[in-house]
PLY file of the C-alpha trace (Angstrom):
ply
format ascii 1.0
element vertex 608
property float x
property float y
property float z
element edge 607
property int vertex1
property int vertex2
end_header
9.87 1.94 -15.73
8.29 5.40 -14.86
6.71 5.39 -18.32
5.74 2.03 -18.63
1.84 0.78 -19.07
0.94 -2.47 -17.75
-1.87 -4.25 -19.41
-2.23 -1.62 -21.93
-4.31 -0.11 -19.02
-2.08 1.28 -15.47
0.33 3.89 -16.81
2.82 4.37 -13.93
3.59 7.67 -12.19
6.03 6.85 -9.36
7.32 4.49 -7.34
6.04 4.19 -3.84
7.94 1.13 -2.26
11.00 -1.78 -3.13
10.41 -4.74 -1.03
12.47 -8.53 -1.98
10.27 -9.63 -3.72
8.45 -7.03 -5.84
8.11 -3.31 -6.59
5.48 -0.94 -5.78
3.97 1.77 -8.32
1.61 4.46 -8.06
-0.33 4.37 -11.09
-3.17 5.27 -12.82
-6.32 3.05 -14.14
-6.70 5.00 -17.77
-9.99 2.44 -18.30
-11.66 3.69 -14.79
-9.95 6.89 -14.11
-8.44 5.97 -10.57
-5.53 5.61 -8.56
-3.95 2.27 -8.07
-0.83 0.97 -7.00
0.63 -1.94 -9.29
2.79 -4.70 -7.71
5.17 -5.77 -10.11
7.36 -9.34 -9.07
11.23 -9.41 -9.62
12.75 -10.64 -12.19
14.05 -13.58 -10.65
10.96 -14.60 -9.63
9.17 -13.96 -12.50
11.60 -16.34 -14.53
10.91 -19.15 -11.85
8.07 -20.90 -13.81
6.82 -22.91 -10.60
6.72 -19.09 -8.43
4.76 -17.73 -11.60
2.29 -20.58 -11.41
1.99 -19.76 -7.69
1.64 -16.21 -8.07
-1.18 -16.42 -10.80
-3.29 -18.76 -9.31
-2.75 -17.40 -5.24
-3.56 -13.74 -6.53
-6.55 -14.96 -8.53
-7.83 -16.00 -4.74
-6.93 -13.26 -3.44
-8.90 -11.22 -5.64
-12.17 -12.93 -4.11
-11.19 -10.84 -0.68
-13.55 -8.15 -0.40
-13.59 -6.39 3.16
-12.81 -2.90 4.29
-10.00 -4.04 6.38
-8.16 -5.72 3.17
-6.34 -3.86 0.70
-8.63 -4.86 -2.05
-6.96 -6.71 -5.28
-8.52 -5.52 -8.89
-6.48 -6.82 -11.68
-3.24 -8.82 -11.80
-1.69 -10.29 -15.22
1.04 -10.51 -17.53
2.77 -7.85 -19.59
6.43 -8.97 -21.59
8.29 -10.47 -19.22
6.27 -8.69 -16.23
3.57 -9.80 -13.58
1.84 -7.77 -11.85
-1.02 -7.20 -9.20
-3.34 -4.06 -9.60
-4.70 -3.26 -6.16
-6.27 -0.54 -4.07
-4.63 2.64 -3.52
-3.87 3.08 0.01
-3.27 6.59 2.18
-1.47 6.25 4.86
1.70 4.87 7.45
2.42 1.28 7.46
2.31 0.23 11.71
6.26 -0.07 11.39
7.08 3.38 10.12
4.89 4.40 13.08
6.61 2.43 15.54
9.70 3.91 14.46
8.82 7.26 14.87
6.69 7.28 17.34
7.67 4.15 19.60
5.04 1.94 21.27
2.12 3.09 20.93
-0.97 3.36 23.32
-2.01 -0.38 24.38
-5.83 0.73 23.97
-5.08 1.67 20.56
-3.14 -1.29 19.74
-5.81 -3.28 20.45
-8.16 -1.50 18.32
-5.69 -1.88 15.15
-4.98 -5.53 15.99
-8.78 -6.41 16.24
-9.22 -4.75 12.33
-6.11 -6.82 11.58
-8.03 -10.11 13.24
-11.14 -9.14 11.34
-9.78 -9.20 7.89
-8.03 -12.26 8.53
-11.31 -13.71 9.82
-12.31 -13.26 6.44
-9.59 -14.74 4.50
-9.26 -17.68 7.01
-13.22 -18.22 6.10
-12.38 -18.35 2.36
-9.28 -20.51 3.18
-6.47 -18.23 2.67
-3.81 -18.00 4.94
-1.66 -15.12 4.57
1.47 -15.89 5.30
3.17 -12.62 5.98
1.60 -10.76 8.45
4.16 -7.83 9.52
3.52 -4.22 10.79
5.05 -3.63 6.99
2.28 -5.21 5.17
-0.15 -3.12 8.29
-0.93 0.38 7.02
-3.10 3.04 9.34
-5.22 5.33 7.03
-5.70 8.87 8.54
-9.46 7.93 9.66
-8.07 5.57 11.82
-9.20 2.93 9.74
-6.51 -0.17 9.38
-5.79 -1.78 5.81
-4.48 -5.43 5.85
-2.31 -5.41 2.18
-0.10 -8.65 0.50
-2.63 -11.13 0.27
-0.95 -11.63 -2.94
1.91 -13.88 -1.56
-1.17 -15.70 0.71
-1.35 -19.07 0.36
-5.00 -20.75 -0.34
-5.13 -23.47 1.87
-6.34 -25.78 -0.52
-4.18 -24.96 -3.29
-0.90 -27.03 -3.97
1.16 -23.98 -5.64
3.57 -23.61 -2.69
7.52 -23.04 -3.06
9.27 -26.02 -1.54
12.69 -25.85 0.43
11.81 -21.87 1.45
9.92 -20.38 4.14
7.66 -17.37 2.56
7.68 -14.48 5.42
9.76 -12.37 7.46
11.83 -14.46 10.81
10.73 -11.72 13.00
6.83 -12.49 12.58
6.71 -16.27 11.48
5.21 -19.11 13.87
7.36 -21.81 14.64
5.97 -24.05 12.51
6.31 -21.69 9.62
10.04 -21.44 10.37
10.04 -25.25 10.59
8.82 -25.32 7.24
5.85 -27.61 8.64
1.96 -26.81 7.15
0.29 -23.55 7.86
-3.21 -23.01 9.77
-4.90 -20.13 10.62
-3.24 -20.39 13.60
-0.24 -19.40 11.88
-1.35 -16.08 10.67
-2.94 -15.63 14.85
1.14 -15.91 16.14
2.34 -12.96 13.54
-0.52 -11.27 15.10
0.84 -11.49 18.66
3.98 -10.73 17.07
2.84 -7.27 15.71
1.12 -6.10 18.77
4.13 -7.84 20.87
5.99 -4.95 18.65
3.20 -2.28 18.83
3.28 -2.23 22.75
6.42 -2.61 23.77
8.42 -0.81 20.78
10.73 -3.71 19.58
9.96 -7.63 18.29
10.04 -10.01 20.97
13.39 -12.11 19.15
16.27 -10.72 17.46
19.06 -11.43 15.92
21.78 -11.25 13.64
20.57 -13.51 10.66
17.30 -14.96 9.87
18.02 -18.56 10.96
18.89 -17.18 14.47
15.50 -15.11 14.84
13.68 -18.69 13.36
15.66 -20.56 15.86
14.30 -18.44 19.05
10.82 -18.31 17.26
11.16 -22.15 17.80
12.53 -22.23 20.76
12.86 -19.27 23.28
9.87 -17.83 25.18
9.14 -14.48 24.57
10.22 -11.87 27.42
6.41 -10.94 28.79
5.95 -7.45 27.15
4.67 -5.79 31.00
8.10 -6.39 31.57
9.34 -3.98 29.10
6.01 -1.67 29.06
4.21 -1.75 32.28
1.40 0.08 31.06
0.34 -2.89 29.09
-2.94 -3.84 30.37
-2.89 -7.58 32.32
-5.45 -8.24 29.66
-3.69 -7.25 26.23
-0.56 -9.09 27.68
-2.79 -12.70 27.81
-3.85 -12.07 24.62
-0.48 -11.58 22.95
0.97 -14.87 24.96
-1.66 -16.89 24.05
-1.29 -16.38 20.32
2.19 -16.67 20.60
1.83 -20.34 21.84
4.61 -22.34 20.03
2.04 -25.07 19.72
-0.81 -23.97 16.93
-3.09 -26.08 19.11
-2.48 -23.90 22.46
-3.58 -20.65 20.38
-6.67 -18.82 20.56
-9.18 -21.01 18.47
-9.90 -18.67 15.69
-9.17 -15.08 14.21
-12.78 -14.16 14.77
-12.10 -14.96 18.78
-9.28 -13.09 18.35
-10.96 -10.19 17.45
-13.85 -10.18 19.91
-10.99 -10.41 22.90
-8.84 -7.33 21.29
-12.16 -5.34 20.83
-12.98 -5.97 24.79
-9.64 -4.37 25.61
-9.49 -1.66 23.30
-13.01 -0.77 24.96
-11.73 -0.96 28.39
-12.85 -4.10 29.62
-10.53 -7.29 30.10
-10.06 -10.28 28.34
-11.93 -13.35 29.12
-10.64 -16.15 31.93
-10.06 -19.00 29.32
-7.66 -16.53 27.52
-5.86 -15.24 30.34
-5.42 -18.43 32.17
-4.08 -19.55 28.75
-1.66 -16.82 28.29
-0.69 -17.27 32.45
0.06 -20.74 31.54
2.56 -19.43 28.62
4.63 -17.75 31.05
4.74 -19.73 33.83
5.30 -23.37 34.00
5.53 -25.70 37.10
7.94 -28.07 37.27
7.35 -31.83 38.17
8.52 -31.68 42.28
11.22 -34.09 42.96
10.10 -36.16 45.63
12.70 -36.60 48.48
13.81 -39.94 49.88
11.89 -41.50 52.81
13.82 -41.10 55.68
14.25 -45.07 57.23
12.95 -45.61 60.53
15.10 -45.67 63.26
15.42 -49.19 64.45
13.90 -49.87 68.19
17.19 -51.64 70.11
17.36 -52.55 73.60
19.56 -49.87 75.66
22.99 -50.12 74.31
25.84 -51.45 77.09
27.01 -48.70 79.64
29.77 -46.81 78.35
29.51 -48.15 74.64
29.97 -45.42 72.31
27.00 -45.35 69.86
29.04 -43.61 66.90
30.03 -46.60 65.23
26.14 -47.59 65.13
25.31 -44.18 63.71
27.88 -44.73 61.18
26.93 -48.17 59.98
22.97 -46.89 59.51
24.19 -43.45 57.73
26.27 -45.87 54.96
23.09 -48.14 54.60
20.59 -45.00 54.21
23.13 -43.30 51.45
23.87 -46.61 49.51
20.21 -47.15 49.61
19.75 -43.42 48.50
22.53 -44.28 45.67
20.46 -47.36 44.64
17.22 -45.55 44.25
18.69 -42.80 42.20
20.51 -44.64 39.79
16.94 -47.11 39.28
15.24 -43.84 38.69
12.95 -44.19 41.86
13.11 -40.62 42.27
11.96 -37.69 39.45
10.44 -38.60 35.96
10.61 -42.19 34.63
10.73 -40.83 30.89
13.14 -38.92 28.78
11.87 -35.78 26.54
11.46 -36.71 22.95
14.16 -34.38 20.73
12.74 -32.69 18.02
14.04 -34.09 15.17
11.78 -32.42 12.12
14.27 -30.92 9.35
16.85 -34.00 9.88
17.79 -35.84 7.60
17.20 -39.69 8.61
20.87 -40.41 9.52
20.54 -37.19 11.90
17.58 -37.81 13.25
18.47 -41.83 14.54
21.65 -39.77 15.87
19.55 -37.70 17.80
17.06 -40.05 19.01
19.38 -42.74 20.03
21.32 -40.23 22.01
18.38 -39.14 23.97
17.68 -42.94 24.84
15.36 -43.84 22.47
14.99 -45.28 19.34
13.88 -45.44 15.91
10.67 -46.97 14.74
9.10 -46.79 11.67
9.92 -44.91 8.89
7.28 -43.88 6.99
7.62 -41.63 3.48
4.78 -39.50 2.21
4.35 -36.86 -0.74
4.51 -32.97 0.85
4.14 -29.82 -1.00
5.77 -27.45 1.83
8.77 -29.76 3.50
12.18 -30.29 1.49
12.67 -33.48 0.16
14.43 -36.21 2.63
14.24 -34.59 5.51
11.82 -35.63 8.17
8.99 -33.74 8.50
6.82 -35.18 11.36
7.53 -37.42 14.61
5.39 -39.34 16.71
5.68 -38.84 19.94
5.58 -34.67 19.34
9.16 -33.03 20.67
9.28 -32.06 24.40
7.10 -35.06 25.54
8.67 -37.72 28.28
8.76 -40.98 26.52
9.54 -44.12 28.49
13.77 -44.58 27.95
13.76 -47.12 24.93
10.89 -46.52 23.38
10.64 -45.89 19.55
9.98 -42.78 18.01
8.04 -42.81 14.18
9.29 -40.73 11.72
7.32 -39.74 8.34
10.20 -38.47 5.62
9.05 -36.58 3.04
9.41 -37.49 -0.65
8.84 -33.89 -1.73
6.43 -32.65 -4.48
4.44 -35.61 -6.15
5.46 -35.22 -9.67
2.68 -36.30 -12.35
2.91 -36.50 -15.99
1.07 -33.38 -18.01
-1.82 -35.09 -20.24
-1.79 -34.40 -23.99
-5.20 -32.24 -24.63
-4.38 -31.00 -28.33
-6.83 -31.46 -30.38
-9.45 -31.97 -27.43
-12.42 -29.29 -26.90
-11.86 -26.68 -23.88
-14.57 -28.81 -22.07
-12.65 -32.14 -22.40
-9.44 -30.67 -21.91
-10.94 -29.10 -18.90
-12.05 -32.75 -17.50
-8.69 -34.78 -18.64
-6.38 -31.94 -16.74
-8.53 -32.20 -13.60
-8.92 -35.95 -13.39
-4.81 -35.95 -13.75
-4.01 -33.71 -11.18
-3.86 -30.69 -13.03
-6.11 -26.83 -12.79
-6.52 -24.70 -15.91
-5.09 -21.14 -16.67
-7.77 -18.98 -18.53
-7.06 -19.93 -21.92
-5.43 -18.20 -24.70
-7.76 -17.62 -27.59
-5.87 -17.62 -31.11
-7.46 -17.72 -35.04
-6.62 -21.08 -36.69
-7.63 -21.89 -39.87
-6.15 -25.54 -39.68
-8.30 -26.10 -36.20
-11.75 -26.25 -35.62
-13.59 -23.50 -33.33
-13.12 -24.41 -29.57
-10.43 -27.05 -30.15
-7.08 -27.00 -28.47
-4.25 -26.96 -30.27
-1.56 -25.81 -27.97
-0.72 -26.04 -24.46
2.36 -24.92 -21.85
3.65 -26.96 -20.37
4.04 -29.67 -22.95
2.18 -33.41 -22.74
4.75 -35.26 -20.90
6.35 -33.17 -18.50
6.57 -34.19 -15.13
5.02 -31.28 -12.64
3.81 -31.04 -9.24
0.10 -31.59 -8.48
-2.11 -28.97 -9.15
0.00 -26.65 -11.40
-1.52 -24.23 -14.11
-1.31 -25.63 -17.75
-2.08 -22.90 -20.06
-4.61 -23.55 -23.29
-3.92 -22.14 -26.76
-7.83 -22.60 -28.17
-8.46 -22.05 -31.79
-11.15 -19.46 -33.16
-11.46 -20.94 -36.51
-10.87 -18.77 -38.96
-9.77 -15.17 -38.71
-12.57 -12.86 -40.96
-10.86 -9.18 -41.67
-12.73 -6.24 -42.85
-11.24 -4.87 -46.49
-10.38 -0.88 -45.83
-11.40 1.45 -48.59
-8.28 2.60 -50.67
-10.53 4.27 -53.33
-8.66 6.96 -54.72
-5.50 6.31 -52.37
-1.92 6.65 -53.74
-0.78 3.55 -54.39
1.40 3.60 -51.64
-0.86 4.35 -49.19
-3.25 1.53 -50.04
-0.21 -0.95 -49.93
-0.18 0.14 -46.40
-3.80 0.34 -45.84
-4.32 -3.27 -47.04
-1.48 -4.73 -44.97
-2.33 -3.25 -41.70
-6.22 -5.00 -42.33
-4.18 -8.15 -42.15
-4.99 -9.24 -46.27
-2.55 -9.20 -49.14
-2.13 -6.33 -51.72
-2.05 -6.71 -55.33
-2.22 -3.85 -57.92
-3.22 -3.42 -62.02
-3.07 -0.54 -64.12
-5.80 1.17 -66.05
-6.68 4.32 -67.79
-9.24 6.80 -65.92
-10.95 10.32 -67.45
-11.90 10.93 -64.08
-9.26 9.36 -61.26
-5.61 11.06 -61.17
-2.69 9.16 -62.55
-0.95 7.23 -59.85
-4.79 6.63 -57.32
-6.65 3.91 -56.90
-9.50 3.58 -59.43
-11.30 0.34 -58.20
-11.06 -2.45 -55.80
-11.86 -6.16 -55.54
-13.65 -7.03 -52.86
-15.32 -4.05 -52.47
-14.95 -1.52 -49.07
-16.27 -2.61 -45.75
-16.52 -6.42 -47.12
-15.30 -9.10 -44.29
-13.02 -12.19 -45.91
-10.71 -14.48 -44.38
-7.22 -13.44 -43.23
-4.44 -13.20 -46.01
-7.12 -12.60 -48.81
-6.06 -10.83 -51.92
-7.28 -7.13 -52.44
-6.65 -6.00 -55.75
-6.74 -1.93 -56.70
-6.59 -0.67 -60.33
-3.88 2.03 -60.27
-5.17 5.05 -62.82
-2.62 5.69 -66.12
-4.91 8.82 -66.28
-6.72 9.43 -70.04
-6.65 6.92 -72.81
-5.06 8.07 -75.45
-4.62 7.73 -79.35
-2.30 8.33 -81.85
-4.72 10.04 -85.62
-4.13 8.06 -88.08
-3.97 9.41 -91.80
-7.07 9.01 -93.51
-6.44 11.06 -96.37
-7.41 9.74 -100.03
-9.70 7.50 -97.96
-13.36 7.19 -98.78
-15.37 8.88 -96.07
-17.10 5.74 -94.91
-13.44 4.40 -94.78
-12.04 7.29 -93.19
-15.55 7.22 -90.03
-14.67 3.71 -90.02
-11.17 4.16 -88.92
-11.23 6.80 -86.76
-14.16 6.14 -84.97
-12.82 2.05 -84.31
-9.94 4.06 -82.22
-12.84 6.15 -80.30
-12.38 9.17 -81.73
-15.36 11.58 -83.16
-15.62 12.42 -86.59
-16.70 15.91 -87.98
-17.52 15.87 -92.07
-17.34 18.85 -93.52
-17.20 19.08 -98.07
-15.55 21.09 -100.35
-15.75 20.92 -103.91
-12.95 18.90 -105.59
-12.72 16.69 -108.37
-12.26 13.56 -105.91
-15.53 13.34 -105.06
-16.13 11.41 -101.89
-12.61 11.10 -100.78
-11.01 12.71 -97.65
-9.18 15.92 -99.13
-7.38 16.90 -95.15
-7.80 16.60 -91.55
-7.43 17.99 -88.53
-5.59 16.92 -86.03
-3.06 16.31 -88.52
-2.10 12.41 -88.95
0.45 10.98 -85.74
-1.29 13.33 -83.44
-1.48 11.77 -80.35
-4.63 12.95 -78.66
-7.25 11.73 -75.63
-9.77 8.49 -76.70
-13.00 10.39 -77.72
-11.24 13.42 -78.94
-12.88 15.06 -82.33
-11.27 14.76 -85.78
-12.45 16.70 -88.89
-12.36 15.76 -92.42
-12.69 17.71 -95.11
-14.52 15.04 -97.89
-14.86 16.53 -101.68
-18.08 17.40 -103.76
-18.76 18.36 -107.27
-19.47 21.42 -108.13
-23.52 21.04 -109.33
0 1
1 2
2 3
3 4
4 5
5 6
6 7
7 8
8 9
9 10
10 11
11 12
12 13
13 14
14 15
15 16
16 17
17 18
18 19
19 20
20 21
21 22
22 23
23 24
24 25
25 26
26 27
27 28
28 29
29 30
30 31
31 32
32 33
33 34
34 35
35 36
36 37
37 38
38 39
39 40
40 41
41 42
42 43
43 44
44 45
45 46
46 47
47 48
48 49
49 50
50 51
51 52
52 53
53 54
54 55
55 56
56 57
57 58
58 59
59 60
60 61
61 62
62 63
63 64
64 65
65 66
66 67
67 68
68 69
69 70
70 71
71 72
72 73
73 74
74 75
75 76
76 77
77 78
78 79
79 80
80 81
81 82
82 83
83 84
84 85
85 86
86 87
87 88
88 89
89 90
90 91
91 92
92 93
93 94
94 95
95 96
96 97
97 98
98 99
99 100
100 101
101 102
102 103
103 104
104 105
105 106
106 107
107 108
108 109
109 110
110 111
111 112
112 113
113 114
114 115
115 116
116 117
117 118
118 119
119 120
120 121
121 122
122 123
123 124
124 125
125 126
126 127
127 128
128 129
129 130
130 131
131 132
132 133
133 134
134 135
135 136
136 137
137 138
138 139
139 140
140 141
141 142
142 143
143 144
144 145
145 146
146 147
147 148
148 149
149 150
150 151
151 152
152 153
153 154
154 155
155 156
156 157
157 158
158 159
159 160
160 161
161 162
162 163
163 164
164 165
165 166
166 167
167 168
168 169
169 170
170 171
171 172
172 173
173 174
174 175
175 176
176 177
177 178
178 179
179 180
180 181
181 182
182 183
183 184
184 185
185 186
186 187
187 188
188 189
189 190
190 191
191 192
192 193
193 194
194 195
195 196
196 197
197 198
198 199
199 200
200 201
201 202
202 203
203 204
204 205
205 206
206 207
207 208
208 209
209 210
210 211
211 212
212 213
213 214
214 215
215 216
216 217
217 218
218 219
219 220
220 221
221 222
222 223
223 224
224 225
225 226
226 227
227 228
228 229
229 230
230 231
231 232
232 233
233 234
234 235
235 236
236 237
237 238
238 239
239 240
240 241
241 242
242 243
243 244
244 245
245 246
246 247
247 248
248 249
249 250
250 251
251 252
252 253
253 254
254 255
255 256
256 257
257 258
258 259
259 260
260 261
261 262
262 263
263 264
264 265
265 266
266 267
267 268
268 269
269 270
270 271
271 272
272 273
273 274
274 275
275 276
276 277
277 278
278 279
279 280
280 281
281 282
282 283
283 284
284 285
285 286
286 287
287 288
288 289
289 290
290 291
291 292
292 293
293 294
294 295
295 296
296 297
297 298
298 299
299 300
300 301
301 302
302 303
303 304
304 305
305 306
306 307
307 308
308 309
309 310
310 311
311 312
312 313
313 314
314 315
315 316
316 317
317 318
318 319
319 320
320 321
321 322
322 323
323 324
324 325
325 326
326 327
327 328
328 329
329 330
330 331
331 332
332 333
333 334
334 335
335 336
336 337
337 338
338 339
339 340
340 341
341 342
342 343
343 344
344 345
345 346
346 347
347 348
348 349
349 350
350 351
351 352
352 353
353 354
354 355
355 356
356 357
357 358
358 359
359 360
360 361
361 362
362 363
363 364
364 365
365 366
366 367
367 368
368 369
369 370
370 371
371 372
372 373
373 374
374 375
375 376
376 377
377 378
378 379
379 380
380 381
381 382
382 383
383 384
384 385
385 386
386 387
387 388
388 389
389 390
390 391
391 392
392 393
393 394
394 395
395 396
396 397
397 398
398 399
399 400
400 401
401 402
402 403
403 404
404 405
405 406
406 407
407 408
408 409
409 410
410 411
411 412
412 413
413 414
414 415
415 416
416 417
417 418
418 419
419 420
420 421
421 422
422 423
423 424
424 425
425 426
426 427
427 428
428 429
429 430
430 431
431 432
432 433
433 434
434 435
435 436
436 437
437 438
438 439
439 440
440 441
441 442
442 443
443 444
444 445
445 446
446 447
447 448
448 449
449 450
450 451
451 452
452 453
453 454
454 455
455 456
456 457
457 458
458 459
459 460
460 461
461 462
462 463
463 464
464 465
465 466
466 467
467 468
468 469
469 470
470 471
471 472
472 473
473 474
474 475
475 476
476 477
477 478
478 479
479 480
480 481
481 482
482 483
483 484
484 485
485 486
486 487
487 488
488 489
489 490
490 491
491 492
492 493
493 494
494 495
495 496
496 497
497 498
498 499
499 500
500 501
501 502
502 503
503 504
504 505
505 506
506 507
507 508
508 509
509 510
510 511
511 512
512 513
513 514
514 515
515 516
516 517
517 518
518 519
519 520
520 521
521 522
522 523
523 524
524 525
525 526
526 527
527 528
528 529
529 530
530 531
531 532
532 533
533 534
534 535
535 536
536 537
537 538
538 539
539 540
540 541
541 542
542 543
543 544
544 545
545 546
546 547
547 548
548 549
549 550
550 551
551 552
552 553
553 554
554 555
555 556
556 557
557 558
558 559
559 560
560 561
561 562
562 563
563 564
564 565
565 566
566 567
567 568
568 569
569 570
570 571
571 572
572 573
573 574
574 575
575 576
576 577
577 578
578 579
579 580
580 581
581 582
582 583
583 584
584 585
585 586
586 587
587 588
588 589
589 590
590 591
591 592
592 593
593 594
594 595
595 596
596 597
597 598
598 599
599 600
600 601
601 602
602 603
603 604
604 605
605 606
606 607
């Protein structure tokens, strides 16, 4: 992995952190000439098509974060089987590695971190993004002091439909309640990891424990967190209201915003305390009054006339103590005395069957049943009751349930052969959001027009998942390389790599090398379509000819011949008796010389 390059771009140089569900890399940008560290997803989820989906499209919002207290995101994509997020280089100590050395930390300072943390959350909740997985892990403290929110790239948009059902995405020491309950995320969420991490911060340990991750969820649910002045009295009153407050179980009982949040942390960290609404809030978290039981009216003594001298009144006093008590008895089994209603169980991640178990054992019963379509909760299970858990119904009453039917699955649309702009319009009026497309040469296709898509027309996906375009751009035009005096070899090679097909003829050449290219067709630097022919004429070096015999030949005969084959003729005469008539030559007849080489004759003369 050390030597791999993502994105023909980050060339990796270490590894700087293993976490379940990716690995971290330093690395560096060879494009910009920076530092970056490149998150790259395990393998098992990058072979989960739906988590891939999720991960594309939740790190392509996450890349619109821009603030200094965000890790900022600057590239994420595909390479092989590999998907990865480029992001901002970050010096520094995560808040957990400091806790763990250090232990809790100063409350003033605490404060300070947690209002950066609330500020860059401010900013994601106003864009929103929830993040999901706020931990002193994903927390890191640069040496300036300055704090660095990182992992957005697991956030969930809030209005995107990519989530993972049947899981809870997070760590059971920092998620809300409702996030272990698999229920739907607010900001609000995010606000009770917050308390969470400064709960840890302050005090030097999480507020709930355990051995497995259920357990932890469980108490998260249930338990009320042990008031962190209890374990570090030099918490200030303030910082403590704060931290109970956004650990409310119910969202609604939270502060009202991140930005709040923030405002009340930065009032601590500069010495001052929190405001009334939040403390009162955070009071109310830890201490919580109890309906009084009423006791019963004593009866009023009856007025007699003066009992008979010497009659003991016991008996009397007997009679009016069984009356009062069996009265007493009466009233308490009518319910005259303490609450009229019985607390509502909470019955969300039942299954039906479990939850009319549960209800009817508390007194109650069911009402309707009601089944909707939700992207987080697992399919069959109930994922919301009316009245909430914890409130006193009247004994009898019915409780609604609303089941969930799990992901609504809707049929991919065909949009081959469609342009990007109408394929763009059929996906989104089906349910569907588009991938950047994949641009590919197609000489069977038009320009612009789809002709491939993943997944396939047909398939039956959740709402809102990524289909992937494959649109054609036309024909492919390739430039023709110059193999001009190339082995023959070399121009095979030349011609194949320019994507176009070699073909080769033969030729003599006075001037080219046996074995090189002569000539082309088309000619260097010329663009045709892909898988055009380039032909080269390979040189046979010099023409040559084999000199005939032109002896006893006339001398027009013997011109005639030798200069058809593209030879030169020299004449030169000698007296003979055959006048006119080629007496010898040179080069001697079957000489095999170059096209355009000389050849003399010697042609007879008389002697006057």
């Amino acid at each position: 992995m050390e030597e791999r390059v993502f994105g023909r771009r980050y060339r990796v140089l270490e590894v700087i952190g293993i976490g379940g569900m990716a690995d971290v890399y330093k690395a560096h940008d060879e494009t910009l000439g920076r530092t970056v560290a490149v998150k790259v997803l395990h393998a098992r989820y990058a072979t989960d098509p739906n988590f891939v989906q999720r991960f594309r499209q939740e790190a392509a919002s996450a890349a619109n974060l821009s603030h200094p207290n965000i890790v900022n995101i600057y590239d994420w994509g595909q390479d092989g089987d590999d998907y990865y997020i480029a992001m901002e280089y970050v010096h520094g100590t995560d808040l957990k590695a400091l806790v763990q050395q250090k232990g809790p930390i100063d409350p003033l300072k605490a404060a300070d971190y947690g209002a950066q943390v609330a500020a860059a959350l401010s900013v994601a909740h106003g864009y929103d993004i929830i993040h999901r997985d706020i931990k002193p892990q994903n927390i890191v403290l640069t040496p300036d002091g300055t704090i660095k929110v990182m992992d957005f790239g697991i956030a969930r948009a809030g209005n995107s439909d990519m989530t993972q059902t049947g899981s809870v995405l997070g760590t059971a020491q920092y998620v809300s309640p409702e996030q272990a309950q698999g229920r739907p995320l607010t900001a609000a969420s995010d606000l009770y990891s917050l308390g969470v991490v400064l709960y840890e911060l302050t005090t030097g340990r999480p507020p709930f424990e355990g051995d497995a991750p259920v357990a932890i969820a469980l108490k998260q649910v249930n338990e009320p967190p042990v008031p962190p002045r209890q374990l570090n009295p030099a918490i200030p009153p303030a910082l403590e209201a704060i931290i109970l407050t956004a650990m409310q179980k119910r969202p609604q009982d939270r502060l009202a915003s991140a930005e709040e949040m923030r405002r009340e942390l930065l009032s601590v960290a500069q010495g001052e305390g929190a405001t009334a609404v939040v403390a009162g809030a955070a009071a109310g978290a830890t201490t919580s009054v109890m309906p009084s039981v009423s006791t019963a009216p004593t009866a009023p003594r009856a007025t007699r006339g003066a009992p008979p001298k010497k009659r003991s009144p016991w008996p009397w006093i007997a009679l009016a103590a069984v009356l009062v008590l069996g009265a007493l008895a009466v009233a308490y089994a009518l319910g005259v005395f303490g609450p009229k209603g019985v607390p509502v169980p909470n019955v969300t991640g039942m299954t039906p069957s479990e939850a009319q178990t549960a209800i009817t054992d508390a007194g109650l019963v069911v009402g309707d049943v009601e089944q909707q379509y939700s992207e987080e909760a697992t399919p069959g299970v109930v994922m919301d009751q009316s009245p909430e858990p914890g409130v006193e119904a009247e004994k009898g009453s019915a409780v609604k349930l609303v089941v969930s039917k799990g992901k609504e699955l809707l049929t991919v649309p065909d949009l081959k052969g469609k342009t990007e702009s109408e394929a763009s319009r059929i996906a989104r009026e089906a349910g569907f959001a588009l991938d950047v497309p994949e641009r590919k040469p197609n000489k069977d296709v038009p320009k612009g027009v789809v002709f491939a898509q993943t997944p396939e027309p047909g398939a039956q996906l959740p709402r809102g998942t990524l289909i992937v375009l494959t649109v054609s751009e036309g024909v492919e035009l390739k430039q023709v390389p110059d193999v001009l005096n190339k082995s023959k070899a070399d121009a095979d090679k030349a011609i194949k790599a320019a994507g176009l097909v070699p073909k080769f003829t033969e030729d003599f050449s006075d001037t080219v090398a046996p074995g090189k290219v002569i000539s082309q067709t088309p000619d260097p630097g010329v663009f045709v379509n892909a898988g055009a022919t380039v032909t080269g004429a390979i040189s046979k070096g010099p023409a040559t000819v084999t000199v005939p015999d032109v002896t006893d030949k006339s001398e027009a005969d013997a011109k005639a011949t030798l200069e058809g084959l593209g030879l030169k003729v020299t004449v030169n005469y000698q007296i003979s008796p055959d006048v006119g008539f080629v007496l010898t030559q040179d080069p001697l007849p079957n000489a095999v010389v170059q096209k355009g080489s000389n050849v003399t004759i010697w042609v007879g003369k008389s002697s006057s």
